[in-house]
Backbone as XML, in Angstrom:
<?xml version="1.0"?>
<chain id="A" units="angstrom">
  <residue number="1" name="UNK">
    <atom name="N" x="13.307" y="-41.259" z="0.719"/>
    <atom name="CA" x="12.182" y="-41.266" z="1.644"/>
    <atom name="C" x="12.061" y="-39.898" z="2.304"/>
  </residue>
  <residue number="2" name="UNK">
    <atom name="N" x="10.495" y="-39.722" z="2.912"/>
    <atom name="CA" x="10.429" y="-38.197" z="2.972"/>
    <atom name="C" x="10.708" y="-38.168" z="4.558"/>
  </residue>
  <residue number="3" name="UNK">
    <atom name="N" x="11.739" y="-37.589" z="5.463"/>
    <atom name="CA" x="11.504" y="-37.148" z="6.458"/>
    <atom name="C" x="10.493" y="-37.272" z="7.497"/>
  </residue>
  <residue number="4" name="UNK">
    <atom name="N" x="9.595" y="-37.451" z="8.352"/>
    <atom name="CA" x="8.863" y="-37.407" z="9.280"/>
    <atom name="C" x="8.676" y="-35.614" z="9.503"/>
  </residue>
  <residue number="5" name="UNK">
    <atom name="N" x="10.232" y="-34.837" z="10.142"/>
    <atom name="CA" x="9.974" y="-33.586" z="10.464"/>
    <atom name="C" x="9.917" y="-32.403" z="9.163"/>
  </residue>
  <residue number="6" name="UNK">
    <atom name="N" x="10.626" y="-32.843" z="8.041"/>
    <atom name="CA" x="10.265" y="-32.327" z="6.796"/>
    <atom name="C" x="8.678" y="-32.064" z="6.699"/>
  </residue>
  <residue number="7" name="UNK">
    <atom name="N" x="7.940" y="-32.752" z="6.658"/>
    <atom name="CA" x="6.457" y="-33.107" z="6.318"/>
    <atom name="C" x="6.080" y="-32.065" z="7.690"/>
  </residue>
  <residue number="8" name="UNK">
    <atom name="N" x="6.712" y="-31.592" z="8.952"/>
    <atom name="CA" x="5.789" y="-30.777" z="9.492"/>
    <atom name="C" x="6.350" y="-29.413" z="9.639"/>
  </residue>
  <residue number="9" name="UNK">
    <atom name="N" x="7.245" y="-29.461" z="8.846"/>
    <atom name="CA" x="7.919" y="-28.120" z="8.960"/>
    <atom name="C" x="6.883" y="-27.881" z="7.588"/>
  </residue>
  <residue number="10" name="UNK">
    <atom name="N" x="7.100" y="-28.268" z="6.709"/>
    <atom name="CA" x="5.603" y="-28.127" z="5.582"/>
    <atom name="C" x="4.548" y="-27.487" z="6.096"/>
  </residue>
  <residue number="11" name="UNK">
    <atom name="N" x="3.770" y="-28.359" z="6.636"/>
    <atom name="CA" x="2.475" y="-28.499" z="6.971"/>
    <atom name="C" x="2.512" y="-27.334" z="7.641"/>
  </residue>
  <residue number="12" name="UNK">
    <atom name="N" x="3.902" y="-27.014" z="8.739"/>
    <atom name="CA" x="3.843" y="-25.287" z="9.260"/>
    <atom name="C" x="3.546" y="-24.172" z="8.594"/>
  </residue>
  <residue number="13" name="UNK">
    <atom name="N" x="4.524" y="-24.121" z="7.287"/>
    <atom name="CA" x="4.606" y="-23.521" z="6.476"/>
    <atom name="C" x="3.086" y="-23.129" z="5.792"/>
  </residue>
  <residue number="14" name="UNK">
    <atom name="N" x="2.990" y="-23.801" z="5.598"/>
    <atom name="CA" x="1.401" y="-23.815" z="4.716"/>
    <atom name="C" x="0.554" y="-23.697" z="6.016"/>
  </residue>
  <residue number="15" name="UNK">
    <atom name="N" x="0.028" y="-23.616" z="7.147"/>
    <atom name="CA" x="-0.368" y="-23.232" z="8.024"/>
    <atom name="C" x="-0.103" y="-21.152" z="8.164"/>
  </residue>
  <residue number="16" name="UNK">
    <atom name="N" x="1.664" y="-21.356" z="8.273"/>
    <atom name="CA" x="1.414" y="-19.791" z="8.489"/>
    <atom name="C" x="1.068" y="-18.534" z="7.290"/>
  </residue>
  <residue number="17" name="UNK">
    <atom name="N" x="1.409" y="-19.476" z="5.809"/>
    <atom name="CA" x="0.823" y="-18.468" z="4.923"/>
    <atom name="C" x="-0.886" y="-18.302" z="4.789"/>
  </residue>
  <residue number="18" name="UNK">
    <atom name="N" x="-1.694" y="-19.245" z="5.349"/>
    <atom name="CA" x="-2.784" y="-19.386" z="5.692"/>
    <atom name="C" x="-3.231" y="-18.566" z="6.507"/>
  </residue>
  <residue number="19" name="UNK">
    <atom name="N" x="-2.188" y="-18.056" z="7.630"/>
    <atom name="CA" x="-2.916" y="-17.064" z="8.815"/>
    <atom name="C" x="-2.573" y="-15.957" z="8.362"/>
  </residue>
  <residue number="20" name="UNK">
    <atom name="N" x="-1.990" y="-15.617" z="6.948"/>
    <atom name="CA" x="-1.914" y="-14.080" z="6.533"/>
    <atom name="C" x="-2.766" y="-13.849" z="5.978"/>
  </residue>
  <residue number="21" name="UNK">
    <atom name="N" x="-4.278" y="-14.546" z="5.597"/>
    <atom name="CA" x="-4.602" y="-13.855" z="5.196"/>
    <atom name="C" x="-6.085" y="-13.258" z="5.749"/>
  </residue>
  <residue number="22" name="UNK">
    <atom name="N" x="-5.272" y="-13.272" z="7.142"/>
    <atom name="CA" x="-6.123" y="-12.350" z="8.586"/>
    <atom name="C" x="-5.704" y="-11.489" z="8.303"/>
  </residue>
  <residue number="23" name="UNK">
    <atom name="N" x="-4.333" y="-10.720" z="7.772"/>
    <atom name="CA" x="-4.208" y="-9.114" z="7.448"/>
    <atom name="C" x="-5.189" y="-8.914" z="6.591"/>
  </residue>
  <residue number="24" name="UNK">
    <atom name="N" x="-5.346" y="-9.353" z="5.389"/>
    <atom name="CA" x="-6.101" y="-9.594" z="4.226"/>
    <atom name="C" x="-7.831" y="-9.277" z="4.598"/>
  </residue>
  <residue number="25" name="UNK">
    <atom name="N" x="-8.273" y="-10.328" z="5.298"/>
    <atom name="CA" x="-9.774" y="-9.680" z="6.364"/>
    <atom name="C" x="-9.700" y="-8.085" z="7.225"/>
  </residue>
  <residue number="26" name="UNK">
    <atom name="N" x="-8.390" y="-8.095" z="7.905"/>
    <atom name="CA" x="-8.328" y="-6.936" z="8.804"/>
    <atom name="C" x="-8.688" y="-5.542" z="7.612"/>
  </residue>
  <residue number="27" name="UNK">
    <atom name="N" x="-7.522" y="-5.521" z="6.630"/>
    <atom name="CA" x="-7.584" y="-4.598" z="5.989"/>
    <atom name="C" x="-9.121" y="-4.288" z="4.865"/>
  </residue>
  <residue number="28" name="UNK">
    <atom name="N" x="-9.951" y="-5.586" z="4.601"/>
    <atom name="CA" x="-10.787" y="-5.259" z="4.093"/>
    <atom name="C" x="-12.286" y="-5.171" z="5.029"/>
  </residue>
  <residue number="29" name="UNK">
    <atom name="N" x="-12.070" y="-5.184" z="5.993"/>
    <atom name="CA" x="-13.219" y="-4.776" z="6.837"/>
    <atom name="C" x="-12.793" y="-3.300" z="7.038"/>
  </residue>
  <residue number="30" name="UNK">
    <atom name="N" x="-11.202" y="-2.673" z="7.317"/>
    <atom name="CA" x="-10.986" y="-1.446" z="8.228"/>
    <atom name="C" x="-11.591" y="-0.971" z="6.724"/>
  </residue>
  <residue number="31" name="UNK">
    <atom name="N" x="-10.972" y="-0.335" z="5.381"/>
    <atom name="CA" x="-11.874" y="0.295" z="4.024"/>
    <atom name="C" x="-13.194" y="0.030" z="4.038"/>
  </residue>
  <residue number="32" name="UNK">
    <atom name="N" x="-13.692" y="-1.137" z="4.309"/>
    <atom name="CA" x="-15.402" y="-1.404" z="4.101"/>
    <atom name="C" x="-15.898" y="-0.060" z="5.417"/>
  </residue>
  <residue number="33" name="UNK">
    <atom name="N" x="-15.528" y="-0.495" z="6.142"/>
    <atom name="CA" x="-15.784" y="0.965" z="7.271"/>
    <atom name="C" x="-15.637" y="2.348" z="7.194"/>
  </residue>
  <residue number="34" name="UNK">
    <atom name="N" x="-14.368" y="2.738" z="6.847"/>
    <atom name="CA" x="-14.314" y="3.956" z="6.020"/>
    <atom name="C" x="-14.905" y="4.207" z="5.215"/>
  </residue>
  <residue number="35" name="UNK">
    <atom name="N" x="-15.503" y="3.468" z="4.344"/>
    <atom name="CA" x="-16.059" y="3.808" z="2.924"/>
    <atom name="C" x="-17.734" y="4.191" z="3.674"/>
  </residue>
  <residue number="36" name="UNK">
    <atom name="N" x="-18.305" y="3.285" z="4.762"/>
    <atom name="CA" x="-19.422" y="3.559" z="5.324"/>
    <atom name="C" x="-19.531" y="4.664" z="6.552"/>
  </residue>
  <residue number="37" name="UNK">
    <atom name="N" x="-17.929" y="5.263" z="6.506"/>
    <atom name="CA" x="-18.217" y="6.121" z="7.100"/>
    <atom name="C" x="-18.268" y="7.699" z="6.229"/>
  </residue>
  <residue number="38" name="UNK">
    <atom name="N" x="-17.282" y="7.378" z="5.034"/>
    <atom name="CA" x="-17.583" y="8.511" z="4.557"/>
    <atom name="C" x="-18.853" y="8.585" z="3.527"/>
  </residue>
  <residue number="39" name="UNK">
    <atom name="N" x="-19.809" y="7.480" z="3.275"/>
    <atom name="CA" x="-21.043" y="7.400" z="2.769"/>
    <atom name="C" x="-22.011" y="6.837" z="3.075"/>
  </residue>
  <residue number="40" name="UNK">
    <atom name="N" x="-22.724" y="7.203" z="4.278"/>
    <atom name="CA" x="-23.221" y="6.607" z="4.891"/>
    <atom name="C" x="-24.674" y="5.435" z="3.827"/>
  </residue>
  <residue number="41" name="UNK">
    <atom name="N" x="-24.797" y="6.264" z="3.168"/>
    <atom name="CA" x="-26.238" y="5.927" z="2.338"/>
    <atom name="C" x="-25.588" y="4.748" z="1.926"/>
  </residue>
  <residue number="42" name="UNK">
    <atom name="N" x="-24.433" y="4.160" z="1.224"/>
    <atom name="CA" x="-23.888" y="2.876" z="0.787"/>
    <atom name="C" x="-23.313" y="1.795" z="1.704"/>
  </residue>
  <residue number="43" name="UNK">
    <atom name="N" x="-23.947" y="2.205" z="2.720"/>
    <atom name="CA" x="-23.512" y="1.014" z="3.942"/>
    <atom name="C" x="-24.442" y="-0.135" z="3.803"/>
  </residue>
  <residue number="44" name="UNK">
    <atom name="N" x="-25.265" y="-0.341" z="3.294"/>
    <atom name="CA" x="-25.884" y="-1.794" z="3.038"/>
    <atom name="C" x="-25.222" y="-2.737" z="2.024"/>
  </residue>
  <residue number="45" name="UNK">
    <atom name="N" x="-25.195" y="-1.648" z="1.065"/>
    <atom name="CA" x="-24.104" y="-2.312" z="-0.383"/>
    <atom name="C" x="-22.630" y="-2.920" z="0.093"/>
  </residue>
  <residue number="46" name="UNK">
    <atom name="N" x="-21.958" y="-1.761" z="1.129"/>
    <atom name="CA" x="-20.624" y="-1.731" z="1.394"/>
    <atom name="C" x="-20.151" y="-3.164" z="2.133"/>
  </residue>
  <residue number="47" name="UNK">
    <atom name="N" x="-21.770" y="-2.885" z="3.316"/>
    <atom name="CA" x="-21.620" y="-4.294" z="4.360"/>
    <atom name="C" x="-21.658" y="-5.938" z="3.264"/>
  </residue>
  <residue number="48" name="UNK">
    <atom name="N" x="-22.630" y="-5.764" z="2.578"/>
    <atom name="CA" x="-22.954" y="-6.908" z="2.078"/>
    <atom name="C" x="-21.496" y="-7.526" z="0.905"/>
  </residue>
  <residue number="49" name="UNK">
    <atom name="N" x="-21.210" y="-6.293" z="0.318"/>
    <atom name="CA" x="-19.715" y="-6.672" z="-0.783"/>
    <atom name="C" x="-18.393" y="-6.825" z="0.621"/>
  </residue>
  <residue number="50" name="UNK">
    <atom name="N" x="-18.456" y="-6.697" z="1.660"/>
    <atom name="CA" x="-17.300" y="-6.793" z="3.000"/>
    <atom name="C" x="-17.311" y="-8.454" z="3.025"/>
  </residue>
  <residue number="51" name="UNK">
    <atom name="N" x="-18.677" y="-8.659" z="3.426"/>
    <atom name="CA" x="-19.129" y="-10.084" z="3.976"/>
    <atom name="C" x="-18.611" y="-11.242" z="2.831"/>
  </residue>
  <residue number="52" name="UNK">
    <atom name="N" x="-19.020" y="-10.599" z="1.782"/>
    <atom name="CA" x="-18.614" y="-11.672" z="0.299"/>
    <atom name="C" x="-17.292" y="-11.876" z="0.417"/>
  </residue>
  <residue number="53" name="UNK">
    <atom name="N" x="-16.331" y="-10.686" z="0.397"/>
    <atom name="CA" x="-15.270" y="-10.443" z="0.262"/>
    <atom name="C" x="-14.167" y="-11.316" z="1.617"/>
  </residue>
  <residue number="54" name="UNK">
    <atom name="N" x="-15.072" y="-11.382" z="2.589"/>
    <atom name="CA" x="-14.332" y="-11.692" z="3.628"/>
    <atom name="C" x="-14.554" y="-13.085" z="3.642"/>
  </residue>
  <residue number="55" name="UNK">
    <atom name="N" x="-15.548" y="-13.322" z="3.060"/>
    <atom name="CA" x="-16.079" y="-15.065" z="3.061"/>
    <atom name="C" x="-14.711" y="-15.797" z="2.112"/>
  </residue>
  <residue number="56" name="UNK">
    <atom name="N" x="-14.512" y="-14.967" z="0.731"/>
    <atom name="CA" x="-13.394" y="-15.485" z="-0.043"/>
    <atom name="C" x="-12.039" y="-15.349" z="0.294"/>
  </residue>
  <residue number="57" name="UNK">
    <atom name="N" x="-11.900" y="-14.347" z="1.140"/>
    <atom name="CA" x="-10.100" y="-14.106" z="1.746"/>
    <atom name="C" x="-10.520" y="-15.485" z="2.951"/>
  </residue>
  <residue number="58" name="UNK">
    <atom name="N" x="-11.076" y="-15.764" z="3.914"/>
    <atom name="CA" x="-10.887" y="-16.806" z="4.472"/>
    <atom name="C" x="-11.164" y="-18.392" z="3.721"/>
  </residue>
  <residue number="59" name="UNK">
    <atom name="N" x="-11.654" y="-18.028" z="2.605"/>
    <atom name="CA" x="-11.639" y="-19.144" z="2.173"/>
    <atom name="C" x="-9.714" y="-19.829" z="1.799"/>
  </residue>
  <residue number="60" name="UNK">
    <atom name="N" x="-9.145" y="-19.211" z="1.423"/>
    <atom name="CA" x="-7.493" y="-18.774" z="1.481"/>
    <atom name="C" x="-7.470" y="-19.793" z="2.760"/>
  </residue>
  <residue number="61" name="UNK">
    <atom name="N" x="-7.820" y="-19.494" z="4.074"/>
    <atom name="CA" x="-7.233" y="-19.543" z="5.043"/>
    <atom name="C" x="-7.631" y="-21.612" z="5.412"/>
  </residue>
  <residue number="62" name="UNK">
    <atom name="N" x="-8.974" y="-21.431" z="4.646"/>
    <atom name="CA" x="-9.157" y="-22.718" z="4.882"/>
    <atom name="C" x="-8.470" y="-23.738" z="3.675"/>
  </residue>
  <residue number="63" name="UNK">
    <atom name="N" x="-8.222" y="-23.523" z="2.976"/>
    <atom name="CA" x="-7.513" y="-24.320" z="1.607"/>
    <atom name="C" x="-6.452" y="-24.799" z="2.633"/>
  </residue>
  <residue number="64" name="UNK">
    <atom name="N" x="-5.486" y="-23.694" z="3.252"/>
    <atom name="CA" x="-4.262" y="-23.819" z="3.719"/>
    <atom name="C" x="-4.041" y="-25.133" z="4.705"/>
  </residue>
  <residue number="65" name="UNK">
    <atom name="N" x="-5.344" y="-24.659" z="5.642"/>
    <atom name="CA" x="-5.418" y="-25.600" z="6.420"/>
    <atom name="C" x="-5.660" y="-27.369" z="6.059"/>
  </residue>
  <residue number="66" name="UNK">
    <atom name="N" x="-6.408" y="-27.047" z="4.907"/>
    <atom name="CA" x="-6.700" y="-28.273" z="4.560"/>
    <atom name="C" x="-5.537" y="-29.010" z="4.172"/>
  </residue>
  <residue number="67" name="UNK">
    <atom name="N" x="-4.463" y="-28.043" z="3.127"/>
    <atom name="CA" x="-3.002" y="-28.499" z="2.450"/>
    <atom name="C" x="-2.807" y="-29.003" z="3.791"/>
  </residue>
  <residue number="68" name="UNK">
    <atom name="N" x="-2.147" y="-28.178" z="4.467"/>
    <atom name="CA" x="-1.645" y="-28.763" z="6.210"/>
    <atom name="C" x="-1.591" y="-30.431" z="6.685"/>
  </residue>
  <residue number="69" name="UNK">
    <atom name="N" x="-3.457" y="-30.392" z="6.224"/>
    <atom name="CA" x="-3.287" y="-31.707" z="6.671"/>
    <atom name="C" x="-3.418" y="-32.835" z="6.042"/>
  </residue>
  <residue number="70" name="UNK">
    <atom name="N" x="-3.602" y="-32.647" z="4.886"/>
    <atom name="CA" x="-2.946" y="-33.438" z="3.727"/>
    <atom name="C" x="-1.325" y="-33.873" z="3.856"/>
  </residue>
  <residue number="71" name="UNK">
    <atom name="N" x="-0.921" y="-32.974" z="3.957"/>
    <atom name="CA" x="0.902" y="-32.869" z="4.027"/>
    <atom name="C" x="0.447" y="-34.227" z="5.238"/>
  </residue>
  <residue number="72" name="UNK">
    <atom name="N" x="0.477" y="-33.764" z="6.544"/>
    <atom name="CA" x="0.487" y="-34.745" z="7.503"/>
    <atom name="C" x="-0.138" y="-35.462" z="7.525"/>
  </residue>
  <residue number="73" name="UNK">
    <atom name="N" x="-1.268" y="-36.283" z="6.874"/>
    <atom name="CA" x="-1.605" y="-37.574" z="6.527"/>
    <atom name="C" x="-1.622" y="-37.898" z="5.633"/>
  </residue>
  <residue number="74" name="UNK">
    <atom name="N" x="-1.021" y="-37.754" z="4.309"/>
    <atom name="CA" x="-0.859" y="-38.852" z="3.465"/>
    <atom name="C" x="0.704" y="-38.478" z="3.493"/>
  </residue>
  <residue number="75" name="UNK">
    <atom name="N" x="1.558" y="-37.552" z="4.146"/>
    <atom name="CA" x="2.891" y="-37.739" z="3.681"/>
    <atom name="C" x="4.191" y="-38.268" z="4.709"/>
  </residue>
  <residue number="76" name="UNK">
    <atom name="N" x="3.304" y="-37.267" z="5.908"/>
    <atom name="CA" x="4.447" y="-37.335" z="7.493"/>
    <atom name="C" x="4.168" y="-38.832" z="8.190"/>
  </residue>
  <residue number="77" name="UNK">
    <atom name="N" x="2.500" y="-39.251" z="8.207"/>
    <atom name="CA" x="2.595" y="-40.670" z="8.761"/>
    <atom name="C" x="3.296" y="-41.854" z="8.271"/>
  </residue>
  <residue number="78" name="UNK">
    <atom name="N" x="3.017" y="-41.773" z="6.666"/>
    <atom name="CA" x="3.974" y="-43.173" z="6.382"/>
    <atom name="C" x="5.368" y="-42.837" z="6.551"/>
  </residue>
  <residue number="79" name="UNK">
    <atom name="N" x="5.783" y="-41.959" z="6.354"/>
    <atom name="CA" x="7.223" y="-41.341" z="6.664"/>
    <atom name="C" x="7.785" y="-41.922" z="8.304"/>
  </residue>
  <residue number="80" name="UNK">
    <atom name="N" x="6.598" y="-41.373" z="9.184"/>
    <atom name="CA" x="6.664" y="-41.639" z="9.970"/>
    <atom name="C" x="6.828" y="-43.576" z="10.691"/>
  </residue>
  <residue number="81" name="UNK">
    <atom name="N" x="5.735" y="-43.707" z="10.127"/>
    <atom name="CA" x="5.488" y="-45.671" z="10.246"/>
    <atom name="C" x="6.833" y="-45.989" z="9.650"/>
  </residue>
  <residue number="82" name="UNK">
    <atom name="N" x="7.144" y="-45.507" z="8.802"/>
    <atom name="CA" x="8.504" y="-46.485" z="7.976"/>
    <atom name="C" x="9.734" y="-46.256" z="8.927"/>
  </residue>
  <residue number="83" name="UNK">
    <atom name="N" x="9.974" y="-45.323" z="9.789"/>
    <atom name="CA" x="10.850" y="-44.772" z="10.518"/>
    <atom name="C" x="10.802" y="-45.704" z="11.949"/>
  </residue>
  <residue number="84" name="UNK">
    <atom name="N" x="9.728" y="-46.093" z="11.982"/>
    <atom name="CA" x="9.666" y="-47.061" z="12.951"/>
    <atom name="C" x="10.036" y="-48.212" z="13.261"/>
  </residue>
</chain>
């Protein structure tokens, strides 16, 4: 049988590889900027491929979250109920 605190040390886990990939946004907005600063004329292109780009690195962030809580409702509650 699975643990109760197993299932949220998980669900942590998969939570904090989820918030890395705010470096992942940080670093591709700080280049999207540089690149519009050293060309200015490609800052419409630059902004619009940032926005795409940043839409799919947080998409990362939401999967994670979702695992998270998967882990804790279909795995930590009955864990939990049976412990009871």
């Amino acid at each position: 049988m699975i643990n109760a605190g197993l299932c949220a040390i998980a669900a942590a886990i998969a939570v904090g590889m989820g918030c890395l990939s705010a470096i992942g946004e940080g670093l591709i907005c700080c280049h999207s900027i540089d690149g519009m600063v050293r060309n200015p004329e490609m800052a419409d292109r630059l902004r619009s491929n940032m926005i795409v780009a940043v839409a799919l690195d947080e998409s990362t962030a939401i999967y994670a979250l979702v695992v998270a809580i998967l882990i804790i409702f279909l795995m930590g509650l009955p864990a939990l109920n049976a412990a009871i």
